[in-house]
C-alpha positions as CSV (number, residue, x, y, z in Angstrom):
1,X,171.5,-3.3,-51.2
2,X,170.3,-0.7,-48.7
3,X,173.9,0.7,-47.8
4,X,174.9,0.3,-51.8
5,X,172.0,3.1,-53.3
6,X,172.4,5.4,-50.2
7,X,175.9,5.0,-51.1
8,X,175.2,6.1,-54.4
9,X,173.1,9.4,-53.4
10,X,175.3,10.3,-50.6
11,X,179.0,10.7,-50.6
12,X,179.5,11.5,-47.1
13,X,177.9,8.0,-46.2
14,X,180.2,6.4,-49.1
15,X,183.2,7.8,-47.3
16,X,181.6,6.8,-44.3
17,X,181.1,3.0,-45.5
18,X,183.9,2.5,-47.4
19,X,186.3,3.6,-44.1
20,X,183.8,0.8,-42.3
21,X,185.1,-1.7,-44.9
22,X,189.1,-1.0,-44.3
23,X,188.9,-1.2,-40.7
24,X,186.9,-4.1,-41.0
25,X,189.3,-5.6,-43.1
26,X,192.2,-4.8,-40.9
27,X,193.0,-7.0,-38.0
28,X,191.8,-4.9,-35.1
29,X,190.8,-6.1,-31.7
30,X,186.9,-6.2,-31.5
31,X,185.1,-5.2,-27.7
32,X,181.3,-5.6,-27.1
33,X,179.4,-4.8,-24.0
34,X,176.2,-6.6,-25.0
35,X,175.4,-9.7,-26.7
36,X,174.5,-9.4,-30.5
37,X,170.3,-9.0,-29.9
38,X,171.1,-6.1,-28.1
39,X,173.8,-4.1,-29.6
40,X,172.9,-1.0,-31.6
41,X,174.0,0.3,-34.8
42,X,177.3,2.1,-33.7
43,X,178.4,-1.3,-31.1
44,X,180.3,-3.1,-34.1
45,X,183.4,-3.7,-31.6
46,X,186.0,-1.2,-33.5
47,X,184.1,2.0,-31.8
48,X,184.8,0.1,-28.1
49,X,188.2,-0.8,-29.0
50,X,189.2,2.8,-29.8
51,X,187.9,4.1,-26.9
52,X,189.6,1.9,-24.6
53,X,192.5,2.8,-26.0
54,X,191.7,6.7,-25.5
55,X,191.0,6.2,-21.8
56,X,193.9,4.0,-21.2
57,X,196.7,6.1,-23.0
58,X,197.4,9.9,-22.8
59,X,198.7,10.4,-26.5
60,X,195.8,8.6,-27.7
61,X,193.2,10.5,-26.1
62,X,194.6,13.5,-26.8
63,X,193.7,12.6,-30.6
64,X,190.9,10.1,-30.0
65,X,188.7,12.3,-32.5
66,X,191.2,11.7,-35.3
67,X,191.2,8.3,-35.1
68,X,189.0,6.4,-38.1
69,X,187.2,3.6,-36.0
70,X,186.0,6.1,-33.9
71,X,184.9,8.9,-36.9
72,X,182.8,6.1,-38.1
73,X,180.7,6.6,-35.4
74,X,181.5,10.3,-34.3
75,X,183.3,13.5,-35.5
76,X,182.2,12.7,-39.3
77,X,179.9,16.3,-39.5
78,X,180.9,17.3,-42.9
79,X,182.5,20.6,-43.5
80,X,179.3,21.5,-45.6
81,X,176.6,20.3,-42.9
82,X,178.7,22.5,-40.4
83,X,178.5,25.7,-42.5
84,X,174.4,24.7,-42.5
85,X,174.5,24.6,-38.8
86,X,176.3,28.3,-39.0
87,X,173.9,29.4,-41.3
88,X,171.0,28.3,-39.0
89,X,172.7,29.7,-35.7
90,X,173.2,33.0,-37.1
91,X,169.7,33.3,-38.3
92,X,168.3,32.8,-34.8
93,X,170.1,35.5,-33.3
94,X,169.3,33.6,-29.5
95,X,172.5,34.7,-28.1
96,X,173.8,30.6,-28.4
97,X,176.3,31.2,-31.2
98,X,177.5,34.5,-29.9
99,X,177.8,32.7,-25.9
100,X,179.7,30.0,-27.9
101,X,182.7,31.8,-30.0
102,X,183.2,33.0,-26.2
103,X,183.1,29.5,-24.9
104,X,182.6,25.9,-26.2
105,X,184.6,26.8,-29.9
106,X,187.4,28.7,-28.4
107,X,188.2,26.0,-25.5
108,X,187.0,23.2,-28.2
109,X,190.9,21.5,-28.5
110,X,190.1,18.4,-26.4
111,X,190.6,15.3,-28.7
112,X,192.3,17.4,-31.8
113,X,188.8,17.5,-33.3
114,X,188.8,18.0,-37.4
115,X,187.9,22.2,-38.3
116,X,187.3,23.9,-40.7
117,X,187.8,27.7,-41.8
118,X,184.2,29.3,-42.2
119,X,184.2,32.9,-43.7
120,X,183.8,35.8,-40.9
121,X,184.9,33.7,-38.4
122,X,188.7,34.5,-37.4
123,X,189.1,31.1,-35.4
124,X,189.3,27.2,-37.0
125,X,185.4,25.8,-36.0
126,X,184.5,21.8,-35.1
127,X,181.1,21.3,-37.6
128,X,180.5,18.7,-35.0
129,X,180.3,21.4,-32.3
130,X,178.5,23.4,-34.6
131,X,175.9,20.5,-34.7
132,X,176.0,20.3,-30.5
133,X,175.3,24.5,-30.9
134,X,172.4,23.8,-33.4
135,X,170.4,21.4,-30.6
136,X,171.6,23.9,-27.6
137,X,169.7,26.2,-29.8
138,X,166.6,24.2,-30.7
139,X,166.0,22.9,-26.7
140,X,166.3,26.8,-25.8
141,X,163.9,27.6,-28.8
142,X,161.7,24.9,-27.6
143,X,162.3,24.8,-23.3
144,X,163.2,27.8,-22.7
145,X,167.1,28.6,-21.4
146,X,166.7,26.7,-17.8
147,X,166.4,22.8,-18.6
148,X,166.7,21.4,-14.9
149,X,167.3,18.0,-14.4
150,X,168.4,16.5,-18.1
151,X,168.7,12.8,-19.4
152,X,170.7,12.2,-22.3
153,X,170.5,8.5,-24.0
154,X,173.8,7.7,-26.2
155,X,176.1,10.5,-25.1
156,X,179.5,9.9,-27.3
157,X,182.3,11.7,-25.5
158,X,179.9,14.1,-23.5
159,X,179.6,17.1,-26.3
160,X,176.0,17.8,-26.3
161,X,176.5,17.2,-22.4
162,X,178.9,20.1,-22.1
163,X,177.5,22.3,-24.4
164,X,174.2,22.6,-23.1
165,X,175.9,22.9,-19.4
166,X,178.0,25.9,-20.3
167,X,175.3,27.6,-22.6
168,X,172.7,27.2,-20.6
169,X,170.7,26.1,-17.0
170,X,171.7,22.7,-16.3
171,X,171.3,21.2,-12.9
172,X,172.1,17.8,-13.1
173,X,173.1,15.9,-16.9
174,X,172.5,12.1,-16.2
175,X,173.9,10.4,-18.7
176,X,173.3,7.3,-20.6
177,X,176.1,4.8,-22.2
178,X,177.7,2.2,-22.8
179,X,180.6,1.3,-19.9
180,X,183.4,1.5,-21.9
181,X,181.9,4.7,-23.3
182,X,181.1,6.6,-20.1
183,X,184.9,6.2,-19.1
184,X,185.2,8.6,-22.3
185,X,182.7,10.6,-21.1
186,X,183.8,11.2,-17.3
187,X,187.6,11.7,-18.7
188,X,186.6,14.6,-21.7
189,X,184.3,16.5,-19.3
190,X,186.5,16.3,-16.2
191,X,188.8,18.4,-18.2
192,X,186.4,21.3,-18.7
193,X,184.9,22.7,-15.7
194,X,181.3,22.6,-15.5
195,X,178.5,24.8,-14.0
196,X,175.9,22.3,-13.5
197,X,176.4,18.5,-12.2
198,X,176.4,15.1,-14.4
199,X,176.6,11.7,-13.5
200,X,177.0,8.7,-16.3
201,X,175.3,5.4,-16.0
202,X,174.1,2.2,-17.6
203,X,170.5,1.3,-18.4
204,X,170.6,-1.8,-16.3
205,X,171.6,0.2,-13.1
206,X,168.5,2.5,-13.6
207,X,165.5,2.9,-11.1
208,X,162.6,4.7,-13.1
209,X,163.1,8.2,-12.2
210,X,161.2,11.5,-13.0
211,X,162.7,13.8,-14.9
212,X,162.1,17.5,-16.6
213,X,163.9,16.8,-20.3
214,X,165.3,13.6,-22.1
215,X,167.6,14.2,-25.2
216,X,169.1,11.7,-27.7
217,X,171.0,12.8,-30.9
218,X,170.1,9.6,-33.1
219,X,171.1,7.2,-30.3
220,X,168.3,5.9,-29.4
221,X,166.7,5.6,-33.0
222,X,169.7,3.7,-33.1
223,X,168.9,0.9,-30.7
224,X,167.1,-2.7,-31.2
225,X,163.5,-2.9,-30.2
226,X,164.0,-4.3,-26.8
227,X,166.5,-2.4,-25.6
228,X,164.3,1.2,-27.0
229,X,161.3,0.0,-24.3
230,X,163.2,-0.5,-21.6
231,X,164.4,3.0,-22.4
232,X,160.7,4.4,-22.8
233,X,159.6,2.5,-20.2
234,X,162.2,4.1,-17.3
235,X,163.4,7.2,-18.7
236,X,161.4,8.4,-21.6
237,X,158.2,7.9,-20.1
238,X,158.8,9.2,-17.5
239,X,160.1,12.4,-18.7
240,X,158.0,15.7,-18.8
241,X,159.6,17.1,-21.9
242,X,161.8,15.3,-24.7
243,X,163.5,16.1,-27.5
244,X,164.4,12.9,-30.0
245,X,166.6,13.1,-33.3
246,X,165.6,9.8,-34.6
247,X,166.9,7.9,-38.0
248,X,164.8,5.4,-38.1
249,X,160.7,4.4,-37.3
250,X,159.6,5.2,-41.0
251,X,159.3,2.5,-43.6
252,X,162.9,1.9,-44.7
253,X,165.5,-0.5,-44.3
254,X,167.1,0.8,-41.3
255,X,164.1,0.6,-39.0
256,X,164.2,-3.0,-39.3
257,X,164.4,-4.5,-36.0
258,X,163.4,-0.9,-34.3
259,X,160.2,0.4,-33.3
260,X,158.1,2.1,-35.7
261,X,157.2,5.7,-36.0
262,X,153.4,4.1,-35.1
263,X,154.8,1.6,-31.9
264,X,156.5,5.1,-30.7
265,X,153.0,7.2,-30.4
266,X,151.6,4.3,-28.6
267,X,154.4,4.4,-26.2
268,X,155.8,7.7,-25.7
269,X,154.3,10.9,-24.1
270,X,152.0,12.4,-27.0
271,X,154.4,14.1,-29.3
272,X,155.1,16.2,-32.2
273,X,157.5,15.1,-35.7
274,X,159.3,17.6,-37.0
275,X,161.9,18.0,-39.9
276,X,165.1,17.3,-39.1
277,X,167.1,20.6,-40.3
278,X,169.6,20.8,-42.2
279,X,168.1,17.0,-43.7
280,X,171.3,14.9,-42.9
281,X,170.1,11.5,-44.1
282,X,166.8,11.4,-46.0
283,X,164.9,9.5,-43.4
284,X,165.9,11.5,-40.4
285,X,163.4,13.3,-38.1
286,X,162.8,14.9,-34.8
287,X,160.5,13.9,-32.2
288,X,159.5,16.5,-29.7
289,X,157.1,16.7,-26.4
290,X,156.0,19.3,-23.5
291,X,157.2,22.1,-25.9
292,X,156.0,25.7,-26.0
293,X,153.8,25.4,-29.2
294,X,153.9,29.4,-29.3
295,X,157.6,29.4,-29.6
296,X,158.1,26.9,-32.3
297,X,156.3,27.8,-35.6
298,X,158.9,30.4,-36.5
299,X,162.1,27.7,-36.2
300,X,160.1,23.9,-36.8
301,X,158.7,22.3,-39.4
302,X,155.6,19.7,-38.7
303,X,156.9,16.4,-40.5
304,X,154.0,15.3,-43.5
């Protein structure tokens, strides 16, 4: 019933849904990595499946954003959410959208990613990219341009990765994914050439480890209970600043099976909530800690 009214009020999540249903409905090879108590919201066994395929063929990875069992989970930033993300960019006049027609959106071809023309702008642009731009942005409005040592939990094919290396100070990226997922990840950044290090890795071959920043665009919100505590407990708490978009913790029918917005103050560093913007699902929000609070009234807005 959930999925049916948020359906009804979003067209971008019917799309999304009814694209779930036809795959689902046609005959495709299923691959999990972890049994069903522990798989999150994008693990439904299509998402693997297209990936290995991606890895394994040349053809197919030179496409893999086209394909649909993948867009269900990835590459499905509306034309309209990335003109948002424009709008936002070139309001904060930070330098990030300027570095990136330079950079990032000119070299973006890896993967035949879906663009869109966007008036003033001579060149085709990824709204997905656009998206990776618009949390480049925030962590510099928020950290300041040199990050350090970066953890990244639920890293698709490495985007947010690569942006935040080539826009700004990144000395090591460690990120976190499924197996099949990190073979995605090593193949799409060892095509670009990178300024800082990166490394991909599993949660079960983590020691707990200091870092300076975590990140995590939804994946983590994303993840069942158990799996989100063994993430607070050897990265996120452990982590000096972080920087959360989270869809789910409030009372709704996604956060089912997740931690709460309440469980997460008792077991994260003390943080901030903040509006998600632009508002891509009505329950969305941003969690944010060991932020400048002088830099951030001007760009965030406190959660009620």
């Amino acid at each position: 019933m959930y999925k049916i009214l948020k359906a009804i009020k979003s067209p971008a999540y019917a799309k999304h849904l009814l694209m779930s249903l036809f795959l689902k409905m046609n005959f495709s090879k299923k691959e999990f990595t972890h049994s069903k108590e522990y798989r999150s919201d994008s693990e439904n066994g299509l998402y693997a499946a297209s990936i290995l395929k991606a890895v394994s063929k040349q053809k197919i990875f030179e496409n893999f954003k086209r394909n649909k069992s993948y867009q269900t989970i990835l590459e499905h930033v509306s034309q309209d959410q990335g003109f948002q993300y424009l709008n936002i960019l070139k309001s904060r006049k930070d330098g990030i959208l300027e570095q990136a027609l330079e950079t990032v959106l000119v070299s973006d071809k890896i993967g035949n990613p879906i663009k869109y023309r966007y008036e003033g702008f001579s060149n085709l642009l990824s709204p997905t990219t656009l998206r990776y731009l618009k949390v480049t942005s925030d962590l510099k409005k928020m950290f300041g341009e040199d990050l350090g040592d970066v953890v990244e939990i639920g890293c698709g094919y490495g985007g947010q990765a690569l942006v935040n290396d080539q826009l700004l100070k990144v000395h090591l990226a460690k990120l976190f994914d499924l197996p099949t997922v990190n073979k995605l990840i090593e193949r799409y950044l060892n095509t670009h050439l990178m300024n800082g290090g990166y490394a991909t890795t599993v949660i079960n071959q983590e020691v707990t480890s200091k870092y300076n920043l975590a990140i995590s665009n939804y994946a983590f919100s994303e993840l069942p209970k158990k799996l989100q505590i063994t993430y607070i407990d050897k990265v996120l708490s452990q982590s000096n600043k972080g920087y959360l978009t989270m869809n789910s913790g409030l009372p709704e029918p996604r956060s089912v099976g997740k931690l709460s917005l309440k469980e997460l103050r008792e077991l994260l560093p003390e943080f901030e909530v903040f509006e998600e913007e632009p508002l891509t699902s009505p329950h969305n929000y941003i969690i944010a800690w060991g932020y400048e609070k002088n830099t951030v009234s001007d760009y965030f807005i406190p959660k009620k």
